[in-house]
N, C-alpha and C positions, 0 to 999 in steps of 0.2 A: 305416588310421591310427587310427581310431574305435571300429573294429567289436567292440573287448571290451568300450568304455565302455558302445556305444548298448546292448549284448547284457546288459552288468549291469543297466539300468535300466528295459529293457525294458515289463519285466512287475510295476513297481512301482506298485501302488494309489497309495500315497500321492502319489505324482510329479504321475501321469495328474490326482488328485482336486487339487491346486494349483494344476495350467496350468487343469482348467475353472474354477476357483472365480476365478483370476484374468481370464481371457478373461471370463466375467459381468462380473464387477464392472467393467473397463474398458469394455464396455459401457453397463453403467447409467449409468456416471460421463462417458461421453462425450454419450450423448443424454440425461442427465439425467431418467431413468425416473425416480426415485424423490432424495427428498431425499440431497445428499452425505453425511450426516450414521447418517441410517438404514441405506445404504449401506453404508458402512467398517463399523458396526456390523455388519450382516448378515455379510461376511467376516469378521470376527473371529469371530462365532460358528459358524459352519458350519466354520472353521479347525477350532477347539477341540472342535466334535466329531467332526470326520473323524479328529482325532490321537487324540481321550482315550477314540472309544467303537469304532475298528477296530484291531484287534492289528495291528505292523507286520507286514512281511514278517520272513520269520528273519536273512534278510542283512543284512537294516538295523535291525537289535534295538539299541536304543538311541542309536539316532541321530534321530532325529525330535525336532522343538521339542516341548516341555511346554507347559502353560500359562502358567508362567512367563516362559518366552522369549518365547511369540505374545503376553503382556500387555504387554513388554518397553518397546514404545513409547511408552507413557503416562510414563514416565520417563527419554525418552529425552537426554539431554543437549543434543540438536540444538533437540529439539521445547522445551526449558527456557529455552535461549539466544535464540528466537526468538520467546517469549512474552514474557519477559523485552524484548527489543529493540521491543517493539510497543508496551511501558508505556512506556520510555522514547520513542519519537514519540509518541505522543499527549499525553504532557506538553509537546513543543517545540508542538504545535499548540496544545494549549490554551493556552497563556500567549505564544504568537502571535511566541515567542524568533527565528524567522529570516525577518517577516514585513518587515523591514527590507530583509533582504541580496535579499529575493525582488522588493520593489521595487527596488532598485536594477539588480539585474537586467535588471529590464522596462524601465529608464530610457537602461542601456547599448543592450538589444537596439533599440529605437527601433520601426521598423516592422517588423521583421522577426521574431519571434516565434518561426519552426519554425526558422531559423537560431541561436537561441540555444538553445533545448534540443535541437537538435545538434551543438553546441558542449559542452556540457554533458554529451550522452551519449559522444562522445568523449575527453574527459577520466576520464569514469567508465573508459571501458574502458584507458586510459594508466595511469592508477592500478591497478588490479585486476592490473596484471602485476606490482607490484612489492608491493603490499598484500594482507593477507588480506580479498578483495571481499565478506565479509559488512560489518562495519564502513566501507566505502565505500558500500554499497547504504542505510546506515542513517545516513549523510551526507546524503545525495543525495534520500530520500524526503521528508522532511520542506520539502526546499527546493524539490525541481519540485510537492510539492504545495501550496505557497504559491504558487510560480509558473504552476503552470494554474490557480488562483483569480483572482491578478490579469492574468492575459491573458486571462479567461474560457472555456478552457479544459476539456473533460473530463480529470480525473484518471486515469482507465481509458485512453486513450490513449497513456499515457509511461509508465506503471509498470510491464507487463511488456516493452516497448524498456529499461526500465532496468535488469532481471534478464538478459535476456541480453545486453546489451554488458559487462555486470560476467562473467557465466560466461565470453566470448570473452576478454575481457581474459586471464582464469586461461589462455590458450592460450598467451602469450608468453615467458614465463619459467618457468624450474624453478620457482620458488617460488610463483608465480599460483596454484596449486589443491593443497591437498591431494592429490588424488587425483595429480598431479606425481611427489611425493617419493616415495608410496607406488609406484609403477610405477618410478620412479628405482630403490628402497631393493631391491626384488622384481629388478632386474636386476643392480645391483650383486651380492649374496648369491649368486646363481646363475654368478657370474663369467662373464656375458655382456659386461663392460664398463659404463662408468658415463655419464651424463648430463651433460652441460656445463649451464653456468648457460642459454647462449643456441641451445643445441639445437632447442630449441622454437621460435625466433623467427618465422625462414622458412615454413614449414607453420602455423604459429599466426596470424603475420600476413597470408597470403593467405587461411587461415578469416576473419579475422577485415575483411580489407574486403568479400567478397562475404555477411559476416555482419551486415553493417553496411548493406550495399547492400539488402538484404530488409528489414532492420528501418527502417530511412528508408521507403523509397518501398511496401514492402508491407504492412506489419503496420498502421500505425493507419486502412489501409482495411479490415480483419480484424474488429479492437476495434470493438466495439457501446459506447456511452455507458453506462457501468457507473454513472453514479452513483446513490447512496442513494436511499432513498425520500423520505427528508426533504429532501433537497438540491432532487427535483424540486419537490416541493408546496409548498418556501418562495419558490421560485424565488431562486432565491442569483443571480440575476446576469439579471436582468431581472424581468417581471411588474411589477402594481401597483402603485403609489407611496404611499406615507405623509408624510400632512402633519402636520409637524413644527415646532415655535412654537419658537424660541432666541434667546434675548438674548445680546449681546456683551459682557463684560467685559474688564479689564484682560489678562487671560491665556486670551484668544480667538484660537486660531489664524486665524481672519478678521480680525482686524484687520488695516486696511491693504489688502484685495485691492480690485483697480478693477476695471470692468465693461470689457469690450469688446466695441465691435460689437453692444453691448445685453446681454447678457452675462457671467458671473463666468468666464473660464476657471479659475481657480486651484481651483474648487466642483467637484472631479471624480463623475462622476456624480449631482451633485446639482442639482436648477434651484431658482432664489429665485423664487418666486412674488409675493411682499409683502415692502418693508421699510419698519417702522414707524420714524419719525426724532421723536419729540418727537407734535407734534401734524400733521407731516406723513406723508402714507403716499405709499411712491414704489410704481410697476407697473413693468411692463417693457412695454416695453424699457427699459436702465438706460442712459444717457448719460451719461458722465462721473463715474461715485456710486465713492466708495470708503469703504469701510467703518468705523464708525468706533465707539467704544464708545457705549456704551447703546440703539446698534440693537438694534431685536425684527425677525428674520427668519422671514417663513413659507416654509417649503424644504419640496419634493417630492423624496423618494426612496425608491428600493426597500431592501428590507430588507435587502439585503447591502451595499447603502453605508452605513446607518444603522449595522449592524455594524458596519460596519468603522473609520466612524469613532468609533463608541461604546470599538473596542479601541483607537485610538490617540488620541484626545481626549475621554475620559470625562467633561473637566469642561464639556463645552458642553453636556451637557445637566443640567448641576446644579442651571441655576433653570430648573428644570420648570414646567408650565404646572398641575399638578396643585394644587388646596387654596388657589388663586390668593386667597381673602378672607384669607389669612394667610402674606405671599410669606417673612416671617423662618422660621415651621415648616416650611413648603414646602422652601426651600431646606438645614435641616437635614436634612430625611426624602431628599432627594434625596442629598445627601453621604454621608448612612448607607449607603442601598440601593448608589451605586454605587461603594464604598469596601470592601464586604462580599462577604464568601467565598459559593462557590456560587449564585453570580448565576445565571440562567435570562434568557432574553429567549423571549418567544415570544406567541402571538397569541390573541383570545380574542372572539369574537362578540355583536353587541350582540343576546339572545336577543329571538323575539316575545310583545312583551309584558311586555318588560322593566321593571321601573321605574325605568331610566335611561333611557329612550326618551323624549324633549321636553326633557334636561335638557342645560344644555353641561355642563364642564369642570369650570367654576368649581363647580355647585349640585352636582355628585356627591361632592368628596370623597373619590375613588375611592379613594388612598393610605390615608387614615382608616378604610374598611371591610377594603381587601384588606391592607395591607401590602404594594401594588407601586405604580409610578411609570408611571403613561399617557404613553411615548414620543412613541407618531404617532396619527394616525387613517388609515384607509382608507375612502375612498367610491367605490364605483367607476360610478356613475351620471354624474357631472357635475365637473367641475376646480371644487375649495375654493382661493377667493383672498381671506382674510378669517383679522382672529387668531382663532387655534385657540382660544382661551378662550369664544368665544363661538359658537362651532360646536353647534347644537341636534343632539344625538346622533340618531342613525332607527335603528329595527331594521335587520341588518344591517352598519349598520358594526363595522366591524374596528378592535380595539384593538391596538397595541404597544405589549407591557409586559412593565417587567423588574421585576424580583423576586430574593429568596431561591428555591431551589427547594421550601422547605417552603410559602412564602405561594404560588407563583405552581401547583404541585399543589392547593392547599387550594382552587381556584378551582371546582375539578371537580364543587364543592360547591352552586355560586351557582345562585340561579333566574336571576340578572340577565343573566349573561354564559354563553358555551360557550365554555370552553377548547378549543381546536382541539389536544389534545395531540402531534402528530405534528409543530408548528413549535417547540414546545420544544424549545431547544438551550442549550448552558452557552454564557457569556460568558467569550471568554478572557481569563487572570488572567496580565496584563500587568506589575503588579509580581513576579511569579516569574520572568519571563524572563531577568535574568542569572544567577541559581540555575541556572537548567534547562538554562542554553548550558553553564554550569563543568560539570555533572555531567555531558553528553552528551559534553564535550569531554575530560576524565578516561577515560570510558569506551573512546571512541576511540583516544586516546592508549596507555590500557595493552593494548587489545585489536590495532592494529596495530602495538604495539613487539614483543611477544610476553611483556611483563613479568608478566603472571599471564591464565590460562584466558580464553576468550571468557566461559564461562558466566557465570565469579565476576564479572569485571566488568560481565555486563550484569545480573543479579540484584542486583550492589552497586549499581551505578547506579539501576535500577525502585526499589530500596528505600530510596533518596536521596532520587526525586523525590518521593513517596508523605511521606515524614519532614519534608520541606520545606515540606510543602506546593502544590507543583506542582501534584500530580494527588491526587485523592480516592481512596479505595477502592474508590469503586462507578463510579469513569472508569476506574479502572485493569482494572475485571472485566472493562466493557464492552470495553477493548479487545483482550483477551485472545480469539479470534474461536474459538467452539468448533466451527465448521469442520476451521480447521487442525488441532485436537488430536483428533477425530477421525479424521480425512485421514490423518495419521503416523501415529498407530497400527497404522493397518487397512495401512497402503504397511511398513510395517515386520513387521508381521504377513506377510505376501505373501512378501517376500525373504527374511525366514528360514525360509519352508516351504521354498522355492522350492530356498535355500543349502543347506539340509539333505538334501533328500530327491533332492540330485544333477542336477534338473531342469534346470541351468545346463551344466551338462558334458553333459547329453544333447543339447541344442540346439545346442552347440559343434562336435560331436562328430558328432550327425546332420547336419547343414552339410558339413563337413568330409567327409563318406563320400559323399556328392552329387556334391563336387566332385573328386575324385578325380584324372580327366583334365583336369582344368582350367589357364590358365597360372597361375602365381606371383601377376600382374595382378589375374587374376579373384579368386583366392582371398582376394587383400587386399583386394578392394573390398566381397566378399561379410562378409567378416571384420569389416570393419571396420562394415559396415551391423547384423550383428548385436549386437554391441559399443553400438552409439549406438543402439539398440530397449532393449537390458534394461538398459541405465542409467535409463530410466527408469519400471523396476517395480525392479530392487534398489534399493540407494541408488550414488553413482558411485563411495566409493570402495569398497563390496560389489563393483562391476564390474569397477574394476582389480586389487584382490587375485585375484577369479575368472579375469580373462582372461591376467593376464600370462603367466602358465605355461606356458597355451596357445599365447598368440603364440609364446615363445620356442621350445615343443616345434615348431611349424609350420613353421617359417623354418629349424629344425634339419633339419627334413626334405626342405624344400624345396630344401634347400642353397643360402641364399640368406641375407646377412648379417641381422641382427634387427631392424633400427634402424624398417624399416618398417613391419611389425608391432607395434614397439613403441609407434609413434607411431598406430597404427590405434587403439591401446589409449586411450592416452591422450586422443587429440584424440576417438576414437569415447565413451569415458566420462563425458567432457567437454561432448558433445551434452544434457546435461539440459533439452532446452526442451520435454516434450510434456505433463509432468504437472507439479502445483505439489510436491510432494514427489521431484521429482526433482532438484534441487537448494535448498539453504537460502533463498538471496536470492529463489527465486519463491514462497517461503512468507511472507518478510517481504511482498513488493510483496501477495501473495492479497488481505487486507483493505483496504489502504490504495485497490487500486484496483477494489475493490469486486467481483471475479472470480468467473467457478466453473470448476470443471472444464474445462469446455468451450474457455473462451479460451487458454488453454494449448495442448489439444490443437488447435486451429484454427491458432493461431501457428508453434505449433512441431513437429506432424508436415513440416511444408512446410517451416522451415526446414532440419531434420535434412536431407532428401532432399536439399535444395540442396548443403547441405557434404557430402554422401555423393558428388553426382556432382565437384563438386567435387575432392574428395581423391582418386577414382577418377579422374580424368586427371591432378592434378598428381602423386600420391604413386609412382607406378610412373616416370615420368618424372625426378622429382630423386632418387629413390633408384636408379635404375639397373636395375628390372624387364622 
């Protein structure tokens, strides 16, 4: 059935020099020899000179990629759309637009936490059948990464469970995946018969619960805690506490809260250590106190409550304890700093030797040198229960303070203090967030009605947020991950050698000569394993333009209706879970949950095999083999 393919390709240099260059590279990229980065680079260049400095063979005179085509992916419309979709999240983060919906969330789920965002990944995969699942994947990120922040949660644990219940979803319906239509359109044309809308349902929905059943209960024992470097060293959700001096005004979200049990519940994450009433000072345990205005509170907490409440009650800390011999300037400079663009918060060491070392608060004047506002202090020797004004500074202590990012860099400068630059983080710009929800919610809108291109509207939108003011130019760089745009190139680089120089119809084809005496059974199951391997070194739908043909020449010879093979194609093309460029959506979740290589192929070689043995006992069975 094979033996003229395998006999053409045989003896083709350029073929043989593809599958090793590729076999390395999925190597390096699996155990991480060497940076991803340098990597893809290294492929690409060893591509470019196997093609531009060995004559082809004569049979294949001009048919081998140029350099043109192996550069191709740098401009790939996928890799645009998805650069493009990572400005626009990182603007709903930074201006902190669905940290609302994300508590509320946590408010419905109560105690139960893995029950709501599997609620939530089931919903992703109900949508994805009827939506195009890139723009559901670009819903959904921004919200469970709100919501593993406030469950305390690793991010890295839900974001590649979020790529593939959106890929499985695409298994339900004709319209779920691109790669769908195109296998539809390839059967239609050859007048093998055409694809019903709900064709897919059945084999789609039994991948798609025993696809669901791995990703629940196996994958986030898989996932290693991806987060940032910075996320660990701030400790965003526990660590050290910062004492913090606030007076209560008229338009104090504390007003009014009682104590119970000795106690604030309503102070999440935060303890009152002191409140100062007049000329009385109450301790704790608090009996019966309810808060009242012109309380001064000393409150303990970590720096991700102190965030958090800094993005959603900016003005309690407006009379700062800062320049205290002059509370009128004080309380302007503090209006300014946290009313002003390009806020920083981050932390900054009282150095040895300092000449703030024996001075509180009040005699530094800290705002008047730096141009930042001294938030908290940290001492991590002894619990401070005393106003923060008069706290005698010691080498040592840790300051929190926010800033512009030009004053709160210009620190880098001071003998006085060490900026610890690695807990530098922007503050998110809280008056942008209904801008950021309209433009994300436009984007959406036009990219799942189908009213213009995915690309245009996620470019219009990154260049909304960017004109709005949402996101800066140098957040919008930062978010653009130059991983990924390495990653696609060099994966796009690969399946055009790969397409070109036949190496895809030689592996079809040598398969196919193996199995020879095989049943109907075997050959589908072997079919369809090969099918869900090189989707993810082509791209999925490079795999079903490549494989349909074959299904359909197979089944022809087998004398055995298509529909199985067809679906080998699709739901096998479908399989994109082992590399992050194997499908779009595992390129979006790559950055967000902080990935490499490796968690991909950890995840999803194992799920692949699952749905291979899978659809090898149901697919010969409901089709009639």
């Amino acid at each position: 059935m094979g033996g003229e393919i395998t006999g053409q390709f045989s003896g083709n240099f350029h073929m043989w020099m593809t599958f090793v260059i590729i076999g390395v590279a999925i190597i390096f990229y699996a155990f991480e020899l060497a940076r991803l980065e340098l990597t893809s680079l290294a492929v690409i260049v060893f591509l470019l000179l196997g093609f531009e400095l060995i004559p082809p063979d004569a049979g294949l005179a001009g048919t081998l990629p140029d350099a043109r085509e192996l550069l191709s992916g740098f401009a790939d419309p996928a890799l645009i759309t998805v650069l493009a979709l990572l400005v626009i999240g990182q603007a709903l983060i930074h201006t902190a637009a669905l940290d609302g919906m994300a508590s509320a969330m946590v408010t419905a789920g109560g105690s139960r936490p893995a029950l709501l965002i599997s609620a939530i990944l089931v919903t992703v995969l109900l949508l994805s059948a009827f939506l195009n699942n890139t723009p559901v994947v670009v819903i959904f990120i921004p919200v469970l990464s709100a919501l593993s922040a406030k469950l305390g949660r690793s991010v890295s644990k839900v974001m590649i469970p979020l790529s593939f219940v959106a890929i499985l979803g695409g298994n339900l319906t004709l319209i779920g995946s691109s790669t769908n239509l195109l296998v539809a359109g390839t059967m239609a044309q050859s007048g093998a018969g055409e694809l019903a809308f709900f064709d897919l349902a059945v084999p789609g929905g039994v991948f798609a619960v025993f696809g669901l059943l791995y990703i629940f209960f196996i994958v986030p024992s898989l996932l290693k805690d991806r987060a940032g470097m910075a996320s660990q060293m701030t400790n965003k959700r526990g660590g050290h506490q910062f004492i913090v001096q606030v007076q209560l005004d008229a338009n104090s979200p504390f007003l009014g809260l009682k104590s119970t049990a000795g106690m604030f519940p309503g102070l999440r994450d935060i303890t009152v250590r002191m409140i100062q009433r007049g000329e009385q000072v109450l301790l704790p345990p608090f009996d019966d106190v309810e808060l009242s205005e012109k309380d001064i509170m000393v409150i303990a907490a970590t720096r991700a409550a102190l965030s958090d409440l800094l993005t959603a009650h900016p003005q309690v800390f407006a009379s700062h304890f800062d320049d205290l011999s002059d509370p009128s300037a004080s309380d302007s400079a503090s209006v300014g700093i946290l009313s002003g663009k390009d806020q920083m918060l981050a932390e900054a060491l009282i150095a040895p030797a300092s000449r703030m070392a024996g001075l509180s608060l009040r005699q530094i004047r800290f705002h008047t040198r730096t141009g930042c506002i001294v938030l908290g202090i940290q001492r991590r020797e002894r619990m401070i229960r005393e106003s923060v004004e008069n706290i005698t500074l010691e080498a040592g202590d840790v300051l929190l303070i926010l800033g512009s990012r030009a004053d709160v860099l210009r620190l880098r400068n001071s003998r006085n203090v060490i900026l610890m630059e690695w807990s530098a983080t922007d503050v998110a710009r809280t008056s942008h967030a209904q801008p950021s929800i309209a433009i994300f919610a436009g984007v959406v809108l036009l990219s799942a009605t189908g009213a213009v291109p995915v690309i245009l509207a996620a470019l219009a939108g990154a260049a909304l947020m960017i004109a709005t003011g949402c996101i800066n130019l140098r957040q919008a760089s930062r978010a653009m991950d130059g991983r990924i745009i390495m990653l696609v190139a060099a994966a796009l680089a690969m399946g055009k050698a790969l397409g070109m120089t036949g190496g895809g119809f030689y592996l079809a084809h040598g398969l196919l000569n193996m199995m020879q005496d095989a049943s109907p059974a075997m050959i589908l199951s072997a079919f369809f394993l090969l099918v869900a391997l090189m989707t993810n070194i082509l791209s999925n739908n490079a795999t079903a333009v490549l494989f349909t043909p074959i299904a359909l020449s197979i089944s022809q010879e087998l004398g055995v209706a298509p529909m199985a093979f067809i679906m080998a194609v699709i739901l096998g093309a479908n399989c994109s879970f082992a590399t992050p460029v194997g499908y779009k959506t595992n390129l979006l979740v790559m950055a967000p949950g902080h990935y490499k290589f490796a968690d991909f192929a950890k995840t999803g070689i194992p799920l692949i095999f699952v749905l291979w043995i899978v659809f090898s006992i149901f697919a010969p069975w409901y089709y009639g083999l």
